[in-house]
VEXNU-447089 format. One line per 5 residues: number of its first residue (from 0); their letters; for each residue x negated, y negated, z negated of C-alpha. Coordinates in nm, 2 decimals. Layout:
N
NUM) A) X Y Z; ... .
***
This chain:
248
0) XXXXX) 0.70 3.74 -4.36; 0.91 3.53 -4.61; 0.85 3.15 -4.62; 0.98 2.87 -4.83; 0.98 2.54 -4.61 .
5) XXXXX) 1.00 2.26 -4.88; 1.16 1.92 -4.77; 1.30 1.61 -4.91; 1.46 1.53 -4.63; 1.66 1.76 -4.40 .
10) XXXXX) 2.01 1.85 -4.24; 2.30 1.64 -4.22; 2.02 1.37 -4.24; 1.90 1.30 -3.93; 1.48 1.18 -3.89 .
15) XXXXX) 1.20 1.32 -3.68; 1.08 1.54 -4.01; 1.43 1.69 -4.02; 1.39 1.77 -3.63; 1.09 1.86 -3.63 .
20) XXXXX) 1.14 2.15 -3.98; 1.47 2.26 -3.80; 1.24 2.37 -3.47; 0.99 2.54 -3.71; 1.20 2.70 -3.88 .
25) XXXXX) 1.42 2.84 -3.55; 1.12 2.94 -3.41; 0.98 3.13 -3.73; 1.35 3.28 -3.76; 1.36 3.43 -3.40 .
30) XXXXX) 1.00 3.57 -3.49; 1.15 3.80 -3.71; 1.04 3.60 -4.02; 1.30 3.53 -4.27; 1.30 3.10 -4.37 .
35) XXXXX) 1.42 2.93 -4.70; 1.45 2.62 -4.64; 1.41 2.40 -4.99; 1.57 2.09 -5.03; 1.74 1.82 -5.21 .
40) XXXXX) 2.11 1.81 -5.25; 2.40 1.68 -5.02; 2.74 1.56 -5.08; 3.01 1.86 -5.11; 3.20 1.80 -4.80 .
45) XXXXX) 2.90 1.75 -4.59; 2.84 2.06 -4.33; 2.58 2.30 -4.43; 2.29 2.39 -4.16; 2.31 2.73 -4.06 .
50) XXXXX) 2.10 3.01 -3.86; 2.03 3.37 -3.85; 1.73 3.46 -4.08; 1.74 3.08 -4.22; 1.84 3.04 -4.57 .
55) XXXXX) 1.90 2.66 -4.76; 1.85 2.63 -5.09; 1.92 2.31 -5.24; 1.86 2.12 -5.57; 1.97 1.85 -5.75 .
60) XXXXX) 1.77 1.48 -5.66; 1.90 1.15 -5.69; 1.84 0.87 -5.41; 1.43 0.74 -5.39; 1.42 0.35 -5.42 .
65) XXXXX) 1.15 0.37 -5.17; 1.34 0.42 -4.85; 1.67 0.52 -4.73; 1.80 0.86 -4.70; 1.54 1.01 -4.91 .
70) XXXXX) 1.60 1.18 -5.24; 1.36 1.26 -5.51; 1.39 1.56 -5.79; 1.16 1.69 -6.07; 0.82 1.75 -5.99 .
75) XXXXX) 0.86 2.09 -6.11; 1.15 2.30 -6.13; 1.13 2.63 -6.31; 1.51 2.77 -6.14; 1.31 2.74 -5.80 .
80) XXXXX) 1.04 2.94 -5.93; 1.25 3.22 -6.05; 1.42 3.17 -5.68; 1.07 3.22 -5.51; 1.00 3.58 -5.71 .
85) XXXXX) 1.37 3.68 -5.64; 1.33 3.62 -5.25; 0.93 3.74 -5.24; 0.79 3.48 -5.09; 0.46 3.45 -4.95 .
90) XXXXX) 0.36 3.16 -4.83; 0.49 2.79 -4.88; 0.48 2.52 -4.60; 0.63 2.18 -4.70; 0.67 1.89 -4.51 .
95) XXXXX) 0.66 1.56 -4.68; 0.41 1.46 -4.98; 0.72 1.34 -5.23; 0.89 1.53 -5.53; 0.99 1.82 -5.34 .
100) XXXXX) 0.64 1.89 -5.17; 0.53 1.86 -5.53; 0.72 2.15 -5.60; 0.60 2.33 -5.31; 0.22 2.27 -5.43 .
105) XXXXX) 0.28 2.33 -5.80; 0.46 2.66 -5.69; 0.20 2.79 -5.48; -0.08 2.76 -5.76; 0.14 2.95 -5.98 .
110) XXXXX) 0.24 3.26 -5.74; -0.10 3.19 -5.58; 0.06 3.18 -5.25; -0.11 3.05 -4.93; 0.00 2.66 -4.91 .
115) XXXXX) 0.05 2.50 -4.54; 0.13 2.10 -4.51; 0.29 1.94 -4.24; 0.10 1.55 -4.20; 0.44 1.37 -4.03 .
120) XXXXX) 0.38 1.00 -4.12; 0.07 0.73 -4.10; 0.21 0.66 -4.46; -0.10 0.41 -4.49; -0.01 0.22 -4.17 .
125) XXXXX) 0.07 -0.17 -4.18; 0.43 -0.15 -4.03; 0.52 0.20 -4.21; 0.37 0.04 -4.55; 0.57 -0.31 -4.49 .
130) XXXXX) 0.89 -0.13 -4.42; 0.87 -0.03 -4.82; 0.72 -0.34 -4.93; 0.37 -0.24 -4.98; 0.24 -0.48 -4.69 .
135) XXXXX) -0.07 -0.62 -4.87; -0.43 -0.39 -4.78; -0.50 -0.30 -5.11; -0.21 -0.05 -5.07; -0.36 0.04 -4.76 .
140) XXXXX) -0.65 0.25 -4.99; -0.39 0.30 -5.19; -0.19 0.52 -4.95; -0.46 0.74 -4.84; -0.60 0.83 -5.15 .
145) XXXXX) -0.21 0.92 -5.20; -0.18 1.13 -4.93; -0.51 1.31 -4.95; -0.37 1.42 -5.36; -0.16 1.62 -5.16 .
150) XXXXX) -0.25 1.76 -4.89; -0.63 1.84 -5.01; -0.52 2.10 -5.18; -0.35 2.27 -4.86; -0.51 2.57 -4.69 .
155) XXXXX) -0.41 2.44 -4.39; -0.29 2.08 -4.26; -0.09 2.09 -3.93; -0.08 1.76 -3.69; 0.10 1.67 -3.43 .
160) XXXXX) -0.15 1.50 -3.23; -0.53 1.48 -3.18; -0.53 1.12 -3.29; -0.35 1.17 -3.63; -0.62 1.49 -3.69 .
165) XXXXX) -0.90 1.19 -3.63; -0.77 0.97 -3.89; -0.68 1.18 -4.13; -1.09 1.32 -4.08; -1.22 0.98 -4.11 .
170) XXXXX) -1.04 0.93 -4.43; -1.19 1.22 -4.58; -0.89 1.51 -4.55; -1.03 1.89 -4.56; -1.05 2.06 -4.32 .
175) XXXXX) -0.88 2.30 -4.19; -0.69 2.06 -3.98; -0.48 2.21 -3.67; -0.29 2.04 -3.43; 0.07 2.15 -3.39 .
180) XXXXX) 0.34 1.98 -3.14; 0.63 1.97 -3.29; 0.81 2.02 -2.99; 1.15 1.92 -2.84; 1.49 2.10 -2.75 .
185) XXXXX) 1.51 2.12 -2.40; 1.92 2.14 -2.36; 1.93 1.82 -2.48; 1.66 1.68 -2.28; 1.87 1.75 -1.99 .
190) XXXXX) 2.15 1.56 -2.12; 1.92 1.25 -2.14; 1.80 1.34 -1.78; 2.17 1.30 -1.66; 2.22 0.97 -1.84 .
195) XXXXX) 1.90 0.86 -1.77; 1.99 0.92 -1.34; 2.25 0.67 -1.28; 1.97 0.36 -1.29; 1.64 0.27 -1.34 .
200) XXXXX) 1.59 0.34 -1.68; 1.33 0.31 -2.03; 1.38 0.55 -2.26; 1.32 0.54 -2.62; 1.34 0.82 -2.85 .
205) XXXXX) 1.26 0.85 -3.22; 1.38 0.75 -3.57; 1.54 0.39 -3.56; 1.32 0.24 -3.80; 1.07 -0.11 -3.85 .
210) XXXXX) 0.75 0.11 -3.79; 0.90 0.25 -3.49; 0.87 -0.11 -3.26; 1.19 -0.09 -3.15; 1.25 -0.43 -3.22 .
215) XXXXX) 0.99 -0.52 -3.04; 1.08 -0.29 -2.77; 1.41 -0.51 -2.75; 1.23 -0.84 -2.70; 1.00 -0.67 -2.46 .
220) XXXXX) 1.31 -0.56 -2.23; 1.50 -0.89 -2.22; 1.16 -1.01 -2.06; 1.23 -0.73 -1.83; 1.58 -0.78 -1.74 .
225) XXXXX) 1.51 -1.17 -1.63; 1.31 -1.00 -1.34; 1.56 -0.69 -1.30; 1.88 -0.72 -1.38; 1.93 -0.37 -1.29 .
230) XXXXX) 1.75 -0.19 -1.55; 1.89 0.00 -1.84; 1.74 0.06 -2.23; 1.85 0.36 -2.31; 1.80 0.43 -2.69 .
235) XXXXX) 1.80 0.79 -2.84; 1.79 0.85 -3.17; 1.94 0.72 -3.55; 1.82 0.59 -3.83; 1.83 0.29 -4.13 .
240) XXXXX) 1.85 0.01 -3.91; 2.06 0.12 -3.63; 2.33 -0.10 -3.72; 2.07 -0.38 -3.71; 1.96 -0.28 -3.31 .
245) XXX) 2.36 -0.26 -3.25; 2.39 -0.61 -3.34; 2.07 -0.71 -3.15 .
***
């Protein structure tokens, strides 16, 4: 089968929606299916992701105000259009509800392909809505009614857990619904296992971010280190405010 994965974010960027469409995509590739990945742009001298049967297609966006290291692009681009009929697709997953899912859903009632989208964030949560600056409750409806615009008009939504499948029932999503881990690598989970051996440790990994806690997480263990010195934080992951958790 030939699928278009549409992304705003992806590859050299580095977020747990970029991890988790690179794993997709592997495992659709070593399937036998053949993946085009759509995306925004990158700078020239960046590296390029690459993988047998994967294919990147990218297209011009300019930075979102909204929140670092996404991009945004025209909601509808008639060059990936003509790309879609060139590479006979047939079905189109994407995996965020911005500009370039937009394309993906705009697309898909055009060919009238099978749609598929990928529910990564509680966009409508307090701490995820705060860390943009919508923190009051009345952007709280705001968000879901957002989110359902897009992903109502799916075939199929995929989760990663049973508790995000709830929520998004409760606030009126359609069904079908599936939940989908989205999986981890296991070489590198060794890696962390080795690090991990040499003391007692906590481990944290994710996207190093407000909504994530791990601010919290950092107050939390220098309550635990008054009552064992000998414990270690070890922190896995990047993102906008690692800088911030450095200096901390």
């Amino acid at each position: 089968m030939n699928i278009a994965i549409f992304t705003d974010t992806f590859y050299p960027s580095i977020n747990g929606i970029v991890t988790a469409t690179i794993n997709l995509a592997k495992g659709l590739a070593d399937k036998g299916h053949k993946v085009c990945i759509i995306t925004c742009s990158k700078k020239r001298d960046s590296p390029e992701f690459k993988y047998p049967n994967i294919f990147v297609r990218r297209t011009y966006c300019v930075p979102a105000f909204f929140y670092p290291g996404f991009k945004i692009t025209l909601p509808l681009n008639l060059m990936l259009w003509k790309f879609l009929k060139e590479n006979k697709i047939e079905l189109i997953h994407y995996q965020t509800p911005f500009t370039m899912g937009l394309n993906g859903i705009v697309l898909s009632k055009f060919l009238k392909l099978p749609l598929v989208g990928t529910f990564h964030t509680l966009v409508a949560h307090p701490r995820y809505r705060a860390h943009i600056g919508m923190s009051r409750d009345i952007f709280g409806s705001f968000s879901w009614a957002y989110a359902r615009s897009y992903y109502n008009r799916c075939d199929l939504i995929t989760v990663s857990s049973g508790s995000i499948r709830t929520d998004l029932l409760e606030h009126k999503f359609k069904e079908p619904i599936k939940m989908i881990s989205n999986g981890i690598d296991l070489s590198k989970v060794n890696k962390i296992k080795k690090e991990a051996s040499l003391k007692k440790t906590i481990l944290f990994v994710g996207r190093i971010a407000y909504e994530k806690n791990v601010f919290f997480l950092l107050e939390c263990f220098k309550e635990v280190l008054k009552k064992s010195p000998d414990v270690k934080l070890l922190v896995v992951g990047d993102g906008p405010q690692m800088k911030e958790l450095k200096r901390n």
